[in-house]
C-alpha positions as CSV (number, residue, x, y, z in Angstrom):
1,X,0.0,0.0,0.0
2,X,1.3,3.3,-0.9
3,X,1.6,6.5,0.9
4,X,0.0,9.6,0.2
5,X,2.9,11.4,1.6
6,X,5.2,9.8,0.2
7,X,8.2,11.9,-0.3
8,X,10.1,11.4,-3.6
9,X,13.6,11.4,-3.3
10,X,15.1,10.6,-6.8
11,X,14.6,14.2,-8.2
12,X,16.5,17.7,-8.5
13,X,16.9,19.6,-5.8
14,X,17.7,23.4,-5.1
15,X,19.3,23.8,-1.4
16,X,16.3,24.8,0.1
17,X,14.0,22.3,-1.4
18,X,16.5,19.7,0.5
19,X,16.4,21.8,3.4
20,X,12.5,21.5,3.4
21,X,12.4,18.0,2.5
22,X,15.0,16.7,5.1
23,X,12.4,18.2,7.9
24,X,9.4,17.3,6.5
25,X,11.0,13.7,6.5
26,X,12.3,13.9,9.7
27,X,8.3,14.9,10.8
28,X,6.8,12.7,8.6
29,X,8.8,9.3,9.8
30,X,10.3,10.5,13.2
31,X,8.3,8.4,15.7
32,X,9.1,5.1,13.0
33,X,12.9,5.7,12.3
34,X,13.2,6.3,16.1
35,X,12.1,2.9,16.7
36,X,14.9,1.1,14.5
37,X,16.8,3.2,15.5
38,X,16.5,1.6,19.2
39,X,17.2,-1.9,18.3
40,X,20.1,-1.1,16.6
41,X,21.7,1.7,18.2
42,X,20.0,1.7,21.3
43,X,23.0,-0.2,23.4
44,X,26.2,1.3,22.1
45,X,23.8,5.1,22.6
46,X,23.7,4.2,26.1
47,X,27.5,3.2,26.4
48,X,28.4,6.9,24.6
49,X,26.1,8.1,26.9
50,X,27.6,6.8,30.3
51,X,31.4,7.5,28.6
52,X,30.2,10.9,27.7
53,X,29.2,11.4,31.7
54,X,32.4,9.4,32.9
55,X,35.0,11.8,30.8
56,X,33.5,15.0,32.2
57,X,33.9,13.3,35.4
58,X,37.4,12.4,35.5
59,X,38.1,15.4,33.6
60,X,37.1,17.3,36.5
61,X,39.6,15.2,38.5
62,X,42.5,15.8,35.8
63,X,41.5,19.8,36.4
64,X,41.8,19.3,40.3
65,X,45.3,20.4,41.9
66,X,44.3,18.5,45.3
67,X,43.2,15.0,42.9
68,X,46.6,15.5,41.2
69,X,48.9,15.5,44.0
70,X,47.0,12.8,45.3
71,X,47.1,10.3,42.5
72,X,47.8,12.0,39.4
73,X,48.8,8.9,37.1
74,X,45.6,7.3,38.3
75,X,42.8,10.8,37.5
76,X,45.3,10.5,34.0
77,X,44.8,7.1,33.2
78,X,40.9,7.1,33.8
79,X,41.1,10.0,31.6
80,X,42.5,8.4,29.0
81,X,40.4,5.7,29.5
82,X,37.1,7.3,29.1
83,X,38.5,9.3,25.9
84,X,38.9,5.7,24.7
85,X,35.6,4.3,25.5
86,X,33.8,7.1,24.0
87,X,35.6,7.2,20.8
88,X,35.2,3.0,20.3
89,X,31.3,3.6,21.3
90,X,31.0,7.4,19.2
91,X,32.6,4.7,16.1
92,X,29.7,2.1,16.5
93,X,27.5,4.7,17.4
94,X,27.9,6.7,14.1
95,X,28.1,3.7,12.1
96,X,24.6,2.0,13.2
97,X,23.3,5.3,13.2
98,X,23.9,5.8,9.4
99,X,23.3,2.4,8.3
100,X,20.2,2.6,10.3
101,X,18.9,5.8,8.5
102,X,20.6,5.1,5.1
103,X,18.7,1.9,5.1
104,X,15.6,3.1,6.3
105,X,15.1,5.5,3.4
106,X,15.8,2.4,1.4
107,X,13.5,0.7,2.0
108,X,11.2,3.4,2.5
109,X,11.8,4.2,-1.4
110,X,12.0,0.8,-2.7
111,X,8.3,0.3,-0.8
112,X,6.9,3.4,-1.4
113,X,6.5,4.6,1.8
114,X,6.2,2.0,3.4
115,X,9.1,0.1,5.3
116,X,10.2,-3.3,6.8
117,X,11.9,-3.2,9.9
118,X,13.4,-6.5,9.7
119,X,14.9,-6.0,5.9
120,X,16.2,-2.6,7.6
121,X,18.0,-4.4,10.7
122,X,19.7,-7.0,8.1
123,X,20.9,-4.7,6.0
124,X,22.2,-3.1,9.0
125,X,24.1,-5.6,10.2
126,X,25.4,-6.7,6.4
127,X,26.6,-3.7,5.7
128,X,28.1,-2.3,9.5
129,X,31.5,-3.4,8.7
130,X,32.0,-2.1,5.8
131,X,30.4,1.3,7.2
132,X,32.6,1.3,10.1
133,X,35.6,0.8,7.9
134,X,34.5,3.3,5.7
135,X,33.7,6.1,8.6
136,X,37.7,5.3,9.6
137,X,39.1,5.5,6.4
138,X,37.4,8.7,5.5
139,X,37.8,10.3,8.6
140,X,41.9,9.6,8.1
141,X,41.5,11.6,4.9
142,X,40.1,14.4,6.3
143,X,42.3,14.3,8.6
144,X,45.5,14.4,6.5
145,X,43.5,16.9,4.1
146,X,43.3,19.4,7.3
147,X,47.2,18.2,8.1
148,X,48.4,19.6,5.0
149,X,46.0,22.8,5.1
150,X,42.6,23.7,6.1
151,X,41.4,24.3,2.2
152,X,42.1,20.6,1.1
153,X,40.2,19.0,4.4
154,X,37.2,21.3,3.5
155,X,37.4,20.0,-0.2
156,X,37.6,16.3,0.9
157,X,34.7,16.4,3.2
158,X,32.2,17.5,0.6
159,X,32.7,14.4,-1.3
160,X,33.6,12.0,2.1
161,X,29.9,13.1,3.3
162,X,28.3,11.4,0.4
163,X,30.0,7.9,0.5
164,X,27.7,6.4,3.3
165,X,25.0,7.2,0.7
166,X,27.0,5.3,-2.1
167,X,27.7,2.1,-0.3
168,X,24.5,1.5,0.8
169,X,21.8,2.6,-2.1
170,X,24.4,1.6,-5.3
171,X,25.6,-1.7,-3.0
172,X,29.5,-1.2,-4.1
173,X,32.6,-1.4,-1.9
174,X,34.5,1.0,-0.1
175,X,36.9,1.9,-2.5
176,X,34.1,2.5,-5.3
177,X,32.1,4.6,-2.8
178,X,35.1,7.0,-2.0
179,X,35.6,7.0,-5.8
180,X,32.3,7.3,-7.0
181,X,31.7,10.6,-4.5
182,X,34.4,12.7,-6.2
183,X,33.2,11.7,-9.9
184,X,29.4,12.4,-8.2
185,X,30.3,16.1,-7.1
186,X,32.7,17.1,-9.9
187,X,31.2,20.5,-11.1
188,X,28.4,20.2,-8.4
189,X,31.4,21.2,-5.1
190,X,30.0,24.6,-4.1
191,X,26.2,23.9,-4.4
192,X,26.8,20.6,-2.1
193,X,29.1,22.9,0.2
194,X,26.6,25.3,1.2
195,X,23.8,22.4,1.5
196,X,26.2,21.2,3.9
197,X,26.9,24.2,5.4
198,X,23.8,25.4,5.6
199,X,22.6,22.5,7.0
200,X,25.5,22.0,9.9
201,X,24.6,25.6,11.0
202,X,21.2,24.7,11.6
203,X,22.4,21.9,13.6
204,X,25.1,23.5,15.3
205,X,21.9,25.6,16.5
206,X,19.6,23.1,17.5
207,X,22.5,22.0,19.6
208,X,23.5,25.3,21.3
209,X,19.7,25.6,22.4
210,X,20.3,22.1,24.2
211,X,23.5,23.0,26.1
212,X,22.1,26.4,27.5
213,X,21.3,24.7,30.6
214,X,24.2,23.4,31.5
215,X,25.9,26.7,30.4
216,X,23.4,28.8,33.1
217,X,24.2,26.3,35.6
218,X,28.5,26.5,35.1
219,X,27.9,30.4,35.3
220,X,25.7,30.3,38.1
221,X,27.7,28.6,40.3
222,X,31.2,30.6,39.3
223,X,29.3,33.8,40.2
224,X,27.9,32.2,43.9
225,X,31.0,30.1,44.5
226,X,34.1,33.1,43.2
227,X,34.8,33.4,47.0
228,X,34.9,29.5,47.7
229,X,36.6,28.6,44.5
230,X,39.8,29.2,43.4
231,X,39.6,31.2,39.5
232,X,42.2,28.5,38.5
233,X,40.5,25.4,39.8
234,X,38.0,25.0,36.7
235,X,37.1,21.7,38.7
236,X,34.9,23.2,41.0
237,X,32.5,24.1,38.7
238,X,31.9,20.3,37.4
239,X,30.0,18.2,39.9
240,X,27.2,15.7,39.0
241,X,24.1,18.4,38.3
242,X,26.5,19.5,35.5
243,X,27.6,16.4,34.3
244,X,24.1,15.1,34.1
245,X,23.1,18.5,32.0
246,X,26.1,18.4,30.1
247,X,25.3,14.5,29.4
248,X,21.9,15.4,28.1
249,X,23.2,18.2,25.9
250,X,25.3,15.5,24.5
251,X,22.8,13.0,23.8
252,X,20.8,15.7,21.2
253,X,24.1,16.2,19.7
254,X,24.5,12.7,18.8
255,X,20.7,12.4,18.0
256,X,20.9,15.3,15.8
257,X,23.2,12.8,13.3
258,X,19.8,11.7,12.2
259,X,19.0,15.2,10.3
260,X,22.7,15.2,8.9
261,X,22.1,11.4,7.9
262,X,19.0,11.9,6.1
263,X,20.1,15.3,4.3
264,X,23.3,13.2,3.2
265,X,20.8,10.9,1.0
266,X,18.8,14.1,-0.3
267,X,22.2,15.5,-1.4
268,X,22.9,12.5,-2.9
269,X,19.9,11.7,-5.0
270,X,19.7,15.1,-5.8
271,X,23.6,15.0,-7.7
272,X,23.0,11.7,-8.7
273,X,20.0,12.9,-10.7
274,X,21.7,15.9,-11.9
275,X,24.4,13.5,-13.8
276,X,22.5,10.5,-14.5
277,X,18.9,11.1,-14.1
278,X,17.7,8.0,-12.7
279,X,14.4,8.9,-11.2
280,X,13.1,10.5,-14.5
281,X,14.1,7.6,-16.7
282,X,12.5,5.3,-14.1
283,X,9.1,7.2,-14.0
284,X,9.0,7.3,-18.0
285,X,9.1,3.3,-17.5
286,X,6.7,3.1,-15.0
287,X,4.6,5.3,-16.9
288,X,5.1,2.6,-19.8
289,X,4.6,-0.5,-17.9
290,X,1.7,0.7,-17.0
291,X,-0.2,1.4,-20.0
């Protein structure tokens, strides 16, 4: 059965028209996508979570002169620690997350609108290696493009921000993915740069709004504490109220991949029916077939 709302996603797009669309999508199949999103992200969400709240925590012990002179290597090492466990669990994290979404709107366009959430989670799980391995590997090129000089990481991300969207909907490797992205935005750089942009600052909003709290609370208690606290102790200003505010205004960050996942496949049909125009030709067929 077809739905009314569907929302095509094989056609041209101008910037806002993917702005638009990635929202209305968001709306449309929140409360649904939220739900997969649970059994397959739902665990390693709740391990970044508790690393998250753990590295503000010893963080606040690194900061602490009295903590340092009385176990330094010890605050250091849970420190590094936490840094470890939250980059391992941010990895699977991001990984399930996009494979989750990617093959969500899959399905949801193979379907019509409709979706399977058992097709979804084994397509999730066929393709998470090859996602992780591809998050790693393009994250190391951005990396060295930024290494060498800010301009080249800027011009690698544009196309490195398209190859989740590769792998899964053309079903290719992770070589073809990184090498398909730069033929896909050849002549199409700037307009996917300020989608991107455009798009991250919207985000980066959303996310400020979500860490006010914790940023009244830190100022609060510097301005009722300044005669209890020493100005160069920053660790008296972190105790558990914070962390559990700054934990929260964490957890919307990472949610918030959701909205950059989902654009990511906009941007991409959009470019890929700018060069190859699959979604026309495949309408003029269906039109055909069904005559």
């Amino acid at each position: 059965m077809n739905n009314n709302n569907y929302i095509e996603f094989k056609k041209k797009r101008e910037l806002g028209d993917i702005l638009t669309d990635t929202f209305a999508f968001v709306r449309q199949e929140g409360k649904s996508l939220l739900s997969v999103l649970m059994k397959t992200c739902g665990i390693p969400f709740a391990i970044l979570l508790l690393a998250s709240a753990y590295y503000a925590y010893t963080t606040a012990n690194v900061l602490d002169p009295a903590s340092i002179r009385a176990g330094g290597m010890l605050n250091t090492g849970g420190f590094l620690i936490s840094i470890f466990v939250m980059i391992a669990a941010l990895l699977a994290f991001y990984g399930l997350l996009f494979g989750t979404v990617l093959h969500y709107i899959k399905d949801y366009i193979d379907l019509k609108g409709t979706i399977n959430k058992d097709t979804i989670v084994q397509g999730v799980k066929k393709d998470f290696g090859s996602i992780l391995g591809l998050g790693v590997l393009s994250g190391i090129i951005i990396f060295f493009g930024f290494m060498l000089c800010v301009l080249p990481g800027i011009y690698l991300y544009v196309p490195m921000s398209l190859v989740f969207s590769i792998l899964v909907f053309r079903n290719v490797s992770v070589s073809d993915a990184i090498s398909e992205s730069f033929q896909l935005i050849k002549d199409e750089w700037w307009i996917t740069f300020a989608t991107l942009f455009v798009l991250g600052l919207i985000i980066w909003i959303i996310g400020m709004v979500f860490s006010v709290p914790a940023l009244i609370y830190t100022y609060t208690k510097q301005i009722t504490s300044v005669t209890e606290v020493s100005t160069t102790d920053a660790s008296g200003t972190v105790d558990w109220v914070f962390i559990a505010l700054n934990t929260l205004s964490s957890a919307v960050q990472y949610i918030l991949y959701v909205i950059t996942a989902i654009s990511t496949a906009f941007i991409y049909y959009n470019l890929n029916e700018r060069k190859h125009s699959t979604g026309a030709l495949e309408q003029i067929n269906s039109l055909g077939e069904n005559k």
